[in-house]
C-alpha positions in Angstrom: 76.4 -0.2 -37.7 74.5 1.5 -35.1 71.2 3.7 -35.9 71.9 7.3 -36.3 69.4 10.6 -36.0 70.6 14.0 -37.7 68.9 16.6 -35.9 69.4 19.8 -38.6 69.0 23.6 -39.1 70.8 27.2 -39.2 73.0 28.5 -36.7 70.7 29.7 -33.8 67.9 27.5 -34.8 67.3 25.9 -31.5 69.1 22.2 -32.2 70.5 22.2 -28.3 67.9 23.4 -26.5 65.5 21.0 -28.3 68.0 18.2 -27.8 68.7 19.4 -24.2 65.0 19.6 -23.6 64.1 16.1 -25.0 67.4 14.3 -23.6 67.2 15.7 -19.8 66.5 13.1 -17.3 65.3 10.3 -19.7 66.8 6.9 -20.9 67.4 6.5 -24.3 69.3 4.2 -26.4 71.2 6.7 -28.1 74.3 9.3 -27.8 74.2 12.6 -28.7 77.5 13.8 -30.6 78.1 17.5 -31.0 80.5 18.2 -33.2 80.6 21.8 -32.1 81.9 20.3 -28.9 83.7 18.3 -30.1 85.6 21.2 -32.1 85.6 23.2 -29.3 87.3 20.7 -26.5 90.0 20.3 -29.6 90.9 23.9 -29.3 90.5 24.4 -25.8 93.1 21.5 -25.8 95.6 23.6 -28.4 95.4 20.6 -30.3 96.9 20.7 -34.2 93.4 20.2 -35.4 91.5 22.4 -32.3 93.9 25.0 -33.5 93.2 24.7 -37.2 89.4 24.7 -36.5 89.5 27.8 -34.2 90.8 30.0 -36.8 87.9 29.0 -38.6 85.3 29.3 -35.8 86.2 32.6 -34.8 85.4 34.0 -38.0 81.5 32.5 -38.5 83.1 30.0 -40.9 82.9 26.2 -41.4 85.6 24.5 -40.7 86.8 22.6 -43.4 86.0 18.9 -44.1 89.0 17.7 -43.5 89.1 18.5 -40.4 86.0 17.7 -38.9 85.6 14.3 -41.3 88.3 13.0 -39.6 87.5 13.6 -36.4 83.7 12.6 -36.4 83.7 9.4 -39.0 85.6 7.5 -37.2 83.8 7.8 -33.7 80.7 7.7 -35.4 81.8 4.1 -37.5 83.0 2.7 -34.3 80.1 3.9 -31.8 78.8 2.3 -29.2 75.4 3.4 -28.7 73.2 4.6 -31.5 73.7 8.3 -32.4 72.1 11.6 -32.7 74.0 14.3 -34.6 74.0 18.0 -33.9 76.3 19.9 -36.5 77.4 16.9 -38.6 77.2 16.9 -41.6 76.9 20.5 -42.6 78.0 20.6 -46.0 77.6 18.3 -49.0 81.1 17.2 -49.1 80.9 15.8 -45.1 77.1 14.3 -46.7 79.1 12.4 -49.3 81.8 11.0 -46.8 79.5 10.0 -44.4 77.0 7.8 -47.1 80.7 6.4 -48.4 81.5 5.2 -44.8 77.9 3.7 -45.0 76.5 5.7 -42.5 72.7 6.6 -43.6 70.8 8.1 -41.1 67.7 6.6 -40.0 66.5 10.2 -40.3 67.0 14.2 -40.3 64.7 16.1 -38.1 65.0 19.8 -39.8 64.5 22.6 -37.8 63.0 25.7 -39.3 62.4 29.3 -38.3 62.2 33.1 -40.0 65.5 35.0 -39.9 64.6 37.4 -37.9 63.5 34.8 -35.3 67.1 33.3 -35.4 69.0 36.2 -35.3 67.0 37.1 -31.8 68.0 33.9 -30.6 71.7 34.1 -31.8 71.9 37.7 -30.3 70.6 36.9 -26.7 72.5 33.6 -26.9 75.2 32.8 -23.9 76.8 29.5 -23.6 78.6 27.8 -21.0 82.7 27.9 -22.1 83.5 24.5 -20.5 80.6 22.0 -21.4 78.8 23.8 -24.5 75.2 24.2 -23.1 73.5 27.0 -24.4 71.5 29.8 -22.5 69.6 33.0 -23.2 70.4 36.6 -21.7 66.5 37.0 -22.2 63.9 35.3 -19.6 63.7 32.3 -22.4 66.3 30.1 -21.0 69.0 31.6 -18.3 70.8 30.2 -15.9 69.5 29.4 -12.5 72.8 31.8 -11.5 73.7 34.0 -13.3 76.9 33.7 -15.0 77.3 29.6 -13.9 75.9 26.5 -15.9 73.4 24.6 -14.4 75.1 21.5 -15.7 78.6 21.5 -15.1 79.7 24.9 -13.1 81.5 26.5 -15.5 81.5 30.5 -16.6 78.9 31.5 -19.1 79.3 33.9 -21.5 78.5 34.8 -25.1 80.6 33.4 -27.9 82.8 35.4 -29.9 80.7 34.2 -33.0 77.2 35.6 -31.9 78.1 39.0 -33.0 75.3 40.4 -35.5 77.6 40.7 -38.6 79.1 37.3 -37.8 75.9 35.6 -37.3 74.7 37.1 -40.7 77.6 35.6 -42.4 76.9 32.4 -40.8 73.0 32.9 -42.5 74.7 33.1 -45.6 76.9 30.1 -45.3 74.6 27.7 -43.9 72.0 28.9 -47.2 75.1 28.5 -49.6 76.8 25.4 -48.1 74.5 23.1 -46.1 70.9 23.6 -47.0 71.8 21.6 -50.1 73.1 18.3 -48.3 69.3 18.0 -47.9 69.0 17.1 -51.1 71.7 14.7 -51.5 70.5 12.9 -48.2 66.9 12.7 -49.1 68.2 11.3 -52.9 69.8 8.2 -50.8 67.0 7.5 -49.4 66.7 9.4 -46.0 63.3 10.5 -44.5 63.4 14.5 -44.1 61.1 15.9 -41.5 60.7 19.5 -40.7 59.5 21.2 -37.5 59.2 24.7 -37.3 60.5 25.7 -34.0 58.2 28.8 -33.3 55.5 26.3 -32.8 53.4 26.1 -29.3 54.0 22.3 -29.3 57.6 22.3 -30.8 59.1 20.1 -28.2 55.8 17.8 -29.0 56.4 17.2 -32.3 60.5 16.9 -31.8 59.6 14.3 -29.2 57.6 12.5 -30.8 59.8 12.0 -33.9 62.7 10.8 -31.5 60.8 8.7 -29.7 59.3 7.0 -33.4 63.3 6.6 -34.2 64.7 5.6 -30.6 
């Protein structure tokens, strides 16, 4: 079973751009898997499942377990490199499936921040509609043109989800729903560490923890 890293926190956080930041340009040993992306090619696809998910998305709302669980476990069980996770798991039930399939992360890198921090972020946030990778309307992190990811080409745009009232709703379902999968992965034996992301030397300290478990 190959080593995996569960990089964690609200919507809005900062988990891409940290990831994005950390992963650009360097060789590593592992893979990063995004389930967000990975929902999102689904529907993009018009896929039973993409579809199903969508109607979920759309609304600032997790998409059920069984959806994702069976999309992610079994990539993750039959993985080729070692793996970071950015979305997965995000509710006690995916926690408990994951531990069952004897996946135990090596560790979770928790990213923290105040609300009204996040709810900036979410707000100004534009993200590329082909590939995933995030941006910023603000000076923080935009494009190099305007409108066009620096990655892959494709339009950028914000998501229907970064609306204020749906990005408070998201707030409370991450408090009500995933915050507590903490628990139940630091009870099996998995190391927490938390970063708050309004640090100077964020990307530091999210480097260095990568590095210690790459």
């Amino acid at each position: 079973m190959k080593s995996t890293i569960v990089v964690f926190g609200m919507p809005g956080v900062g988990k891409g751009t940290r990831l994005s930041n950390f992963l650009d340009g360097r060789e590593t040993d592992y893979e990063l898997m995004s389930v967000g992306n990975m929902l999102r090619a689904a529907r993009a696809a018009g896929t039973e499942l993409g579809l199903k998910a969508a109607s979920y998305m759309d609304q600032g709302l997790l998409v059920p377990g069984e959806i994702v669980n069976g999309v992610v476990l079994e990539g993750m069980k039959n993985a080729e490199k070692n793996l970071i996770t950015d979305g997965f798991p995000r509710t006690i039930e995916q926690a408990t499936a994951m531990l069952e399939a004897d996946i135990v992360p090596a560790v979770v890198i928790e990213l923290v921040a105040p609300k009204d921090v996040v709810l900036d972020r979410a707000l100004n946030r534009i993200v590329c509609k082909k590939c995933g990778e995030a941006y910023t309307l603000n000076d923080y992190r935009p494009p190099k043109v305007e409108g066009i990811c620096d990655k892959c080409g494709g339009e950028v745009g914000r998501r229907k989800d970064d609306e204020e009232e749906t990005v408070l709703e998201r707030f409370a379902v991450y408090e009500t729903d995933t915050l507590p999968l903490l628990k139940v992965l630091e009870e099996a034996g998995v190391e927490i560490c938390t970063i708050d992301t309004t640090a100077d030397d964020v990307d530091a300290q999210f480097e260095a923890l990568m590095l210690k478990y790459s």
